[in-house]
C-alpha positions in Angstrom: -25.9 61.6 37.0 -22.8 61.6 35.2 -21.3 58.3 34.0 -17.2 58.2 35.8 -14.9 57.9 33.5 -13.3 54.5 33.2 -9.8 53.9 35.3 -7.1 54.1 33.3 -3.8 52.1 34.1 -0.3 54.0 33.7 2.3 52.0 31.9 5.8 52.5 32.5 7.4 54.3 29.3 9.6 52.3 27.5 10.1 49.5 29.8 9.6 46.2 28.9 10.7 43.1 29.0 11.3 39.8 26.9 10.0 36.4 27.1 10.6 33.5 24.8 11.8 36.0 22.0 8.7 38.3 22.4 8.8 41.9 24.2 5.8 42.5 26.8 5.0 46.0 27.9 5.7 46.4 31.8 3.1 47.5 33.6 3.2 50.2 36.3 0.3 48.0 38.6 0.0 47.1 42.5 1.2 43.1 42.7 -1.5 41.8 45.6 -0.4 39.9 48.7 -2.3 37.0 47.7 -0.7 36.5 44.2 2.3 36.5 45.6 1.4 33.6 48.3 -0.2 31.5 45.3 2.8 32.1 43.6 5.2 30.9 46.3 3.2 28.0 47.2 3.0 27.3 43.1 6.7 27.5 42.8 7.1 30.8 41.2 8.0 34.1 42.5 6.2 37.4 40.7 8.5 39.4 39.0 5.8 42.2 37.4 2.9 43.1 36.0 3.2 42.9 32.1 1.8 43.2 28.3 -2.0 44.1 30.1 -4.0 44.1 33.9 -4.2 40.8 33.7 -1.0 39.1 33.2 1.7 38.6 35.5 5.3 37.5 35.0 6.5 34.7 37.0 10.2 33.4 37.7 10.9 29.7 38.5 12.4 29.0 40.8 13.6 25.6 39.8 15.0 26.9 36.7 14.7 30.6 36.9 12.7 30.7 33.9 10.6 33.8 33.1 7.1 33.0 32.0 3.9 35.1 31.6 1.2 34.0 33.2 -2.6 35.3 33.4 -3.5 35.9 36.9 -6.7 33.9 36.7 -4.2 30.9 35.8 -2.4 31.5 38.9 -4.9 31.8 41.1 -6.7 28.7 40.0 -4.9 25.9 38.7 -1.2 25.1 38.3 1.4 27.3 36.3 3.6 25.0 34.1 7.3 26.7 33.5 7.8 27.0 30.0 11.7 26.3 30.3 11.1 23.3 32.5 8.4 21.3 30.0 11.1 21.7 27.3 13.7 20.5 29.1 11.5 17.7 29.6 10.5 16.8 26.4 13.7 17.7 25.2 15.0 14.4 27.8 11.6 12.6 26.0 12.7 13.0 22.5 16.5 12.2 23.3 14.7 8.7 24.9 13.2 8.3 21.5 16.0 9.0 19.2 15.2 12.1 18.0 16.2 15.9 18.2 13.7 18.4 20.1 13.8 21.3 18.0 10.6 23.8 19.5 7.4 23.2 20.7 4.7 23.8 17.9 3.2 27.3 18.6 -0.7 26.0 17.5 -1.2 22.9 19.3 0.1 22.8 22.5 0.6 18.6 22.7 2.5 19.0 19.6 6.4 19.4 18.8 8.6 19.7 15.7 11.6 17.2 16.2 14.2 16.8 13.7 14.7 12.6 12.9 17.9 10.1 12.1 17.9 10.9 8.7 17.5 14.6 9.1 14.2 15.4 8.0 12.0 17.5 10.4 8.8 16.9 11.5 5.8 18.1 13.5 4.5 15.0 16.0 2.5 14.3 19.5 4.4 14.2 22.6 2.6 11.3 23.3 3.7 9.5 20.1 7.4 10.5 20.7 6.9 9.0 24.9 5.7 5.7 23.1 8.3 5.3 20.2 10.7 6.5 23.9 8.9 2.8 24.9 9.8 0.6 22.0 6.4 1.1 21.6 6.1 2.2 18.0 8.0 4.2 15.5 7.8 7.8 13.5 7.8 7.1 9.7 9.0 9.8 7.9 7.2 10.9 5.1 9.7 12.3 3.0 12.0 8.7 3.2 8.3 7.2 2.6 7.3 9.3 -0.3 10.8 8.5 -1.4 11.0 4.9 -0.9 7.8 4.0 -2.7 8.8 6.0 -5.8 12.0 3.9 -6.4 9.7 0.9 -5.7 7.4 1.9 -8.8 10.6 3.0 -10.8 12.4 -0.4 -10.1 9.3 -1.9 -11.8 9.2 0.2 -15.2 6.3 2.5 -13.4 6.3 6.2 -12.3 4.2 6.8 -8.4 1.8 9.4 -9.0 0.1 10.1 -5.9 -2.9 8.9 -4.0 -5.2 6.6 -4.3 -8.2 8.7 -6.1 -10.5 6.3 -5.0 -9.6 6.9 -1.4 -8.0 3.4 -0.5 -4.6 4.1 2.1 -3.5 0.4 0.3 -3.5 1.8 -3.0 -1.5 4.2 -5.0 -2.1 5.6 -8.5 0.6 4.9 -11.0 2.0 5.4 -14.4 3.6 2.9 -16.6 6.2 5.6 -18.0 9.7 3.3 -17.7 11.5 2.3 -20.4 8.7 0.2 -22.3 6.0 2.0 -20.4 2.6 2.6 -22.6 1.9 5.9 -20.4 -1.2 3.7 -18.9 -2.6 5.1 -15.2 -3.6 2.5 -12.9 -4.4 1.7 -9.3 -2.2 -0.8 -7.7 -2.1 -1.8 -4.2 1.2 -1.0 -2.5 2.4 -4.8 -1.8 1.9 -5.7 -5.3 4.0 -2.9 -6.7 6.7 -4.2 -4.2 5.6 -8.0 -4.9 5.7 -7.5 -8.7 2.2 -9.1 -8.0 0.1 -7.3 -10.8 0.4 -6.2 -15.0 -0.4 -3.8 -16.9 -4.2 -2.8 -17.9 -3.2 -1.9 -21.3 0.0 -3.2 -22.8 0.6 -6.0 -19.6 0.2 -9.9 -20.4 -1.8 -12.2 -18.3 -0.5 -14.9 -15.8 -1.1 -17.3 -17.8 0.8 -15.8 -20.7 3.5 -14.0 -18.7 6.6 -15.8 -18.0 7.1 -17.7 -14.9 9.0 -20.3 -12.9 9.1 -23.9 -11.6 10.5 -23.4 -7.7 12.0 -25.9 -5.3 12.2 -24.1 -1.8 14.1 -24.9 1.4 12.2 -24.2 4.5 13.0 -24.0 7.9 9.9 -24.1 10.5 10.3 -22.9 14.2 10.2 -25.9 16.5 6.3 -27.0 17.2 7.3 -27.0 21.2 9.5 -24.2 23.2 12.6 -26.5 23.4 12.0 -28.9 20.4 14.6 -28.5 16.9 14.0 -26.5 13.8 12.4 -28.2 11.2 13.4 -28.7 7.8 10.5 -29.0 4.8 10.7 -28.8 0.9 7.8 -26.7 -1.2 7.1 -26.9 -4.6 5.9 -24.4 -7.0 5.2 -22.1 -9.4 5.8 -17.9 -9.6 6.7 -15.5 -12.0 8.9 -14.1 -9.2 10.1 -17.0 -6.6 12.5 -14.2 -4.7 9.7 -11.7 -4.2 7.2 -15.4 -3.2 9.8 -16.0 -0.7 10.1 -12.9 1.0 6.4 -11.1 0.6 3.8 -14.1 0.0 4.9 -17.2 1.9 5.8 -16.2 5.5 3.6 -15.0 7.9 6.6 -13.7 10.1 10.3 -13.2 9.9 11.2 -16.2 12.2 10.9 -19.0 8.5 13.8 -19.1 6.9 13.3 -19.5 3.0 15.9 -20.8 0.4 15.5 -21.2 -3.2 17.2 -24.5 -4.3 16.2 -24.5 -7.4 14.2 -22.4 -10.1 13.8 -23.5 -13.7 12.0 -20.7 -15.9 9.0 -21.5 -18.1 8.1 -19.3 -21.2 4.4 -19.3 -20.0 2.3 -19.7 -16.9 0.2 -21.8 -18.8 3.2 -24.2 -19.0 4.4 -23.7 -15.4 0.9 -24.5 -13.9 0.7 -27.5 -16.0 3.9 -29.1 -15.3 3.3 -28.2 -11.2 0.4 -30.4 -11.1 1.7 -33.0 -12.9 4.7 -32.8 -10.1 1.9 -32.7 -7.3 -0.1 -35.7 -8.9 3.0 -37.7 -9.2 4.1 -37.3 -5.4 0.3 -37.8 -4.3 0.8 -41.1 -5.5 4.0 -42.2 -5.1 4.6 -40.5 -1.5 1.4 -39.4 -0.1 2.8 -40.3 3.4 5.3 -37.4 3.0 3.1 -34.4 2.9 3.2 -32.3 5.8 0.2 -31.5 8.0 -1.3 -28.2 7.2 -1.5 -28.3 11.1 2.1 -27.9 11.4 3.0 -25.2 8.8 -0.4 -22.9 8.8 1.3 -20.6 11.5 4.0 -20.0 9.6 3.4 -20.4 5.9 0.1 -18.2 3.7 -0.3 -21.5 2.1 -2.9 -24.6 2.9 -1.1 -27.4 0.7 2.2 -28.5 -1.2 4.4 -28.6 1.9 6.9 -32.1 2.1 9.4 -33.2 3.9 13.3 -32.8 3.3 13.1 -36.7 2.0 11.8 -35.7 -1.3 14.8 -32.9 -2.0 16.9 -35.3 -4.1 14.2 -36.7 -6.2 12.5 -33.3 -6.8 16.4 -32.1 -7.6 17.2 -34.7 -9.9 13.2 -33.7 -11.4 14.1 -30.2 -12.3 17.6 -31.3 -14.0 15.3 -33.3 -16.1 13.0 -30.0 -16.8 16.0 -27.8 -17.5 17.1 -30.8 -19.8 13.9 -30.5 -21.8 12.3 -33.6 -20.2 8.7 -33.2 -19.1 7.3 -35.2 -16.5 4.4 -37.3 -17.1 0.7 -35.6 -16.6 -1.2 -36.8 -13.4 
């Protein structure tokens, strides 16, 4: 018995019709009774048969979108209008402070938004709904990239790239500045912004490096909801007091941190020496004014050499004596 041949479908010549910027071949077909009720009751009407047998074209009729739709979809889940879900997330991104610029053709969660400072980027809906909350925010990572190459070039190095040891905390650099020695080295992000770390090849150690006497001003939150700001003195030693105040001593950004004083030393070894002679001195003469670690350890990365604002004056009067040449006796 002779096989039929198979059923061809008759297209329409030359009509067609756009969607979205793309042109779908009408298609000359029957539209069935029953598309059309799951249509309606779907909120769509059925405008034609296009591109192939089994794709339909559906209008909105809350927006009067036009959006192609297999039938299969239709009949057994829940057409979503095109036009519609970017108008919402359009509304989502505006929430979020950012620009909806087009839905991301291969991932269908995904959108390309353009941000404050003008850089575009592909992200999640869901991540744009949560920085929408105060939830979080979208780093850029051209401002990123950016940002930590002035950090390296504000400390006489050159950012290379990656970590090639994996590490996200890390970053490979180049001492290339001024009077760079062309050394590579992995350096954790903080301590290129700390000034926390030297040079492998040409760099000096701590204990050789310059470095400072420091007499700090601290203000601690109150120790009860309604109680008054407390005032506490901290003495010290750093090769950089600014970038201790800001990066290594508070845990958060309610301390308030002044310098009051900073004498420089022309080597750690010096500096350390002449801080514990300073500690020794006050253990014995003041031991009643050292501050609890109790009270500072939720505010302060430091266990110990915490006062209170009673010994300002004398440590002041101290380090006029330091800067006058004067050192204080050993402990």
């Amino acid at each position: 018995m002779a096989r039929k041949p198979a059923r061809k479908f008759r297209t329409t010549r030359r009509a067609s019709i756009t969607i979205d910027g793309v042109r779908h071949r009408l298609m000359a077909m029957p539209i069935q009774p029953q598309w059309q009720a799951a249509a309606a009751a779907k909120g769509f009407d059925i405008v034609a048969r296009a591109r192939d047998r089994y794709h339909l074209v559906l209008r909105c009729r809350a927006c009067g979108g036009l959006n192609l739709v297999k039938i299969y979809v239709l009949m057994n889940s829940q057409p979503r209008c095109r036009a519609c879900l970017e108008r919402d997330w359009r509304a989502r991104a505006e929430a979020a402070g950012v620009t909806f610029l087009r839905r991301c053709p291969r991932a269908r969660h995904y959108a390309w938004v353009r941000l404050a400072c003008g850089h575009e980027v592909r992200r999640q809906m869901e991540l744009i709904d949560r920085v929408g909350r105060g939830k979080t925010a979208i780093r850029c990572e051209i401002c990123h990239a950016a940002r930590e190459r002035a950090e390296a070039e504000a400390r006489g190095w050159r950012l290379v790239g990656p970590d090639p040891e994996g590490s996200p905390h890390y970053r490979l650099y180049a001492h290339d500045g001024p009077e760079g020695c062309g050394h590579r080295q992995r350096i954790a992000r903080i301590n290129m912004q700390t000034g926390r770390f030297g040079c492998a090849q040409c760099g000096e150690s701590w204990s050789a490096a310059p470095s400072h006497i420091y007499l700090l001003a601290i203000e601690l939150p109150p120790a009860e909801s309604d109680g008054p700001w407390e005032r506490v003195i901290k003495l010290g030693m750093s090769r950089d007091p600014v970038s201790r105040t800001r990066h290594q001593l508070p845990r958060h950004d309610a301390v308030r941190i002044e310098i009051l004083d900073s004498v420089p030393m022309p080597r750690g070894r010096d500096a350390l020496r002449i801080e514990k002679a300073l500690h020794g001195r006050l253990a014995r003469q003041a031991p009643q004014l050292r501050i609890p670690r109790a009270r500072f350890e939720n505010h302060l990365k430091v266990g110990s050499e915490i006062y209170h604002s009673a010994l300002e004056r004398p440590l002041r009067r101290a380090f006029d004596r330091l800067r006058a040449g004067v050192q204080p006796p050993t402990p």
